[in-house]
BALOBA-1460 file (C-alpha; in Angstrom, 3 decimals):
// residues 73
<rec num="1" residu="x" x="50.907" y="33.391" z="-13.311"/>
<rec num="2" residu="x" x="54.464" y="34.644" z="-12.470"/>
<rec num="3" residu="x" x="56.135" y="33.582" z="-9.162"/>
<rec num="4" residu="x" x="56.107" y="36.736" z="-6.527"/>
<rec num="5" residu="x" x="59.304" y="37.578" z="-4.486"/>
<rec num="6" residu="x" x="57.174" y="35.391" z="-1.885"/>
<rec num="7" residu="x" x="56.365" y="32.483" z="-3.989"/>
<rec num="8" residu="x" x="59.172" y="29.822" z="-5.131"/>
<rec num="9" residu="x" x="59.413" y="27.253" z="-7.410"/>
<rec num="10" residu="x" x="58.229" y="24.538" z="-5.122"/>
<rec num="11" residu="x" x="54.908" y="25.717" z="-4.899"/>
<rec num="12" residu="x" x="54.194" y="25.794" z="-8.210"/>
<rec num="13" residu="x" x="55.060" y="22.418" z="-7.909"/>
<rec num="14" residu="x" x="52.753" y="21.646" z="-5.054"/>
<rec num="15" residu="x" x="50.099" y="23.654" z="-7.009"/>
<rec num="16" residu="x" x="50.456" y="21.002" z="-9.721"/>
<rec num="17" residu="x" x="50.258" y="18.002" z="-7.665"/>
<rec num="18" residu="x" x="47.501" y="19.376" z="-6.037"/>
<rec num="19" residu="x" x="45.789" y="19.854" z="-9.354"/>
<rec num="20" residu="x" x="46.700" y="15.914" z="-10.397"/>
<rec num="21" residu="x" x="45.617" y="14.806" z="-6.870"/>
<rec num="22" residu="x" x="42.199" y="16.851" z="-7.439"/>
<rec num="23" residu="x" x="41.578" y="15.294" z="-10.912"/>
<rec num="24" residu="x" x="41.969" y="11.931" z="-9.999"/>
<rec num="25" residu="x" x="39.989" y="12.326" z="-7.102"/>
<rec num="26" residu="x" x="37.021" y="13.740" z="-9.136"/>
<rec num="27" residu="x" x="36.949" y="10.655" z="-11.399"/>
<rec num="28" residu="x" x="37.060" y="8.233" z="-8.902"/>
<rec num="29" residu="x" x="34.389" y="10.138" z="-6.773"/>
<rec num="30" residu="x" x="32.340" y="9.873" z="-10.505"/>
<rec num="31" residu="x" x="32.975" y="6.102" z="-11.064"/>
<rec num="32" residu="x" x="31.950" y="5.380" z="-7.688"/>
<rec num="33" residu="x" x="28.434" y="7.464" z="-8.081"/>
<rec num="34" residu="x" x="28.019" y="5.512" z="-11.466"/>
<rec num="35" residu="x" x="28.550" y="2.008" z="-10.167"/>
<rec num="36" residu="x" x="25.922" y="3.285" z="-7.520"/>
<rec num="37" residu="x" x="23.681" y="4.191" z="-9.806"/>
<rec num="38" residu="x" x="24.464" y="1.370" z="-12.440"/>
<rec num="39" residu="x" x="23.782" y="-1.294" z="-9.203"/>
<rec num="40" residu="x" x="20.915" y="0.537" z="-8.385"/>
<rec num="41" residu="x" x="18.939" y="-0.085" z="-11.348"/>
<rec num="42" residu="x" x="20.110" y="-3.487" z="-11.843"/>
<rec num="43" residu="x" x="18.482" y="-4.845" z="-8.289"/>
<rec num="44" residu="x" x="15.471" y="-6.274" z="-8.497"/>
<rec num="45" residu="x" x="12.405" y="-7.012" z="-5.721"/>
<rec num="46" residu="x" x="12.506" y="-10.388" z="-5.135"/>
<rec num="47" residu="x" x="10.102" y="-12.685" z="-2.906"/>
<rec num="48" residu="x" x="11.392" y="-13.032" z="0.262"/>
<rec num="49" residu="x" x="12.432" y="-15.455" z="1.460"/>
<rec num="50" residu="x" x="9.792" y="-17.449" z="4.295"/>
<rec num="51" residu="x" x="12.071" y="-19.664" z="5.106"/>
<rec num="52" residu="x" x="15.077" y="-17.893" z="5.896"/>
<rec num="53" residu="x" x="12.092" y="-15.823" z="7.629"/>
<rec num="54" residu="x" x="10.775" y="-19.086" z="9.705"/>
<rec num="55" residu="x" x="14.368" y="-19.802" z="10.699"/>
<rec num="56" residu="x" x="15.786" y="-16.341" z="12.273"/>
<rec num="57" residu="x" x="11.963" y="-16.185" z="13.871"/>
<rec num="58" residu="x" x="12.687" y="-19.901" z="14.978"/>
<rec num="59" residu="x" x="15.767" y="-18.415" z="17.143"/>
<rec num="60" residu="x" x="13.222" y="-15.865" z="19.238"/>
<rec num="61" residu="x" x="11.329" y="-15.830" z="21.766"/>
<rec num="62" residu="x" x="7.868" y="-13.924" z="21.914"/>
<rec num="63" residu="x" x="9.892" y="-10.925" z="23.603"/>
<rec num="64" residu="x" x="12.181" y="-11.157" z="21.107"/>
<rec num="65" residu="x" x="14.765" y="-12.602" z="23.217"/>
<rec num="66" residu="x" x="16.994" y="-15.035" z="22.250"/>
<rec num="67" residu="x" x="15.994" y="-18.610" z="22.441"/>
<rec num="68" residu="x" x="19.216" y="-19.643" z="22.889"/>
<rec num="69" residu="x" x="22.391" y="-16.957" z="22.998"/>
<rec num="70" residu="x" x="24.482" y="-17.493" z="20.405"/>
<rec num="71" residu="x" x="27.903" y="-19.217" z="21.239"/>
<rec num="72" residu="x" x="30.513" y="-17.198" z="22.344"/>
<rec num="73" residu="x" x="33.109" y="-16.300" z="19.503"/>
């Protein structure tokens, strides 16, 4: 594509970065959705776990209020 009277050098060169930006863009957007996918398949139902369970229920009352508040941080 020839540069018009309107059309200069420099955006040609923006074209091209635009291009490179684009590209890169599109394989990180891809690794990400494969590491998704790859972590997806590699998790695994465990038991859970009572008495991690016991303890958070420890902290609550029957409304589901706290028992205590927490401490302030």
């Amino acid at each position: 594509m020839a540069d018009g009277p309107d059309r200069g050098a420099g955006s040609v060169c923006a074209a091209g970065a635009a291009a490179f930006q684009t590209w890169v863009f599109s394989i990180l957007k891809h690794k990400i959705i494969d590491e998704l996918r790859r972590n997806q398949r590699l998790q695994t139902e465990s038991e859970p776990d009572t008495a991690l369970e016991n303890a958070v229920d420890s902290l609550f009352d029957q409304r589901e209020h706290w028992n205590e508040p927490p401490a302030r941080w």
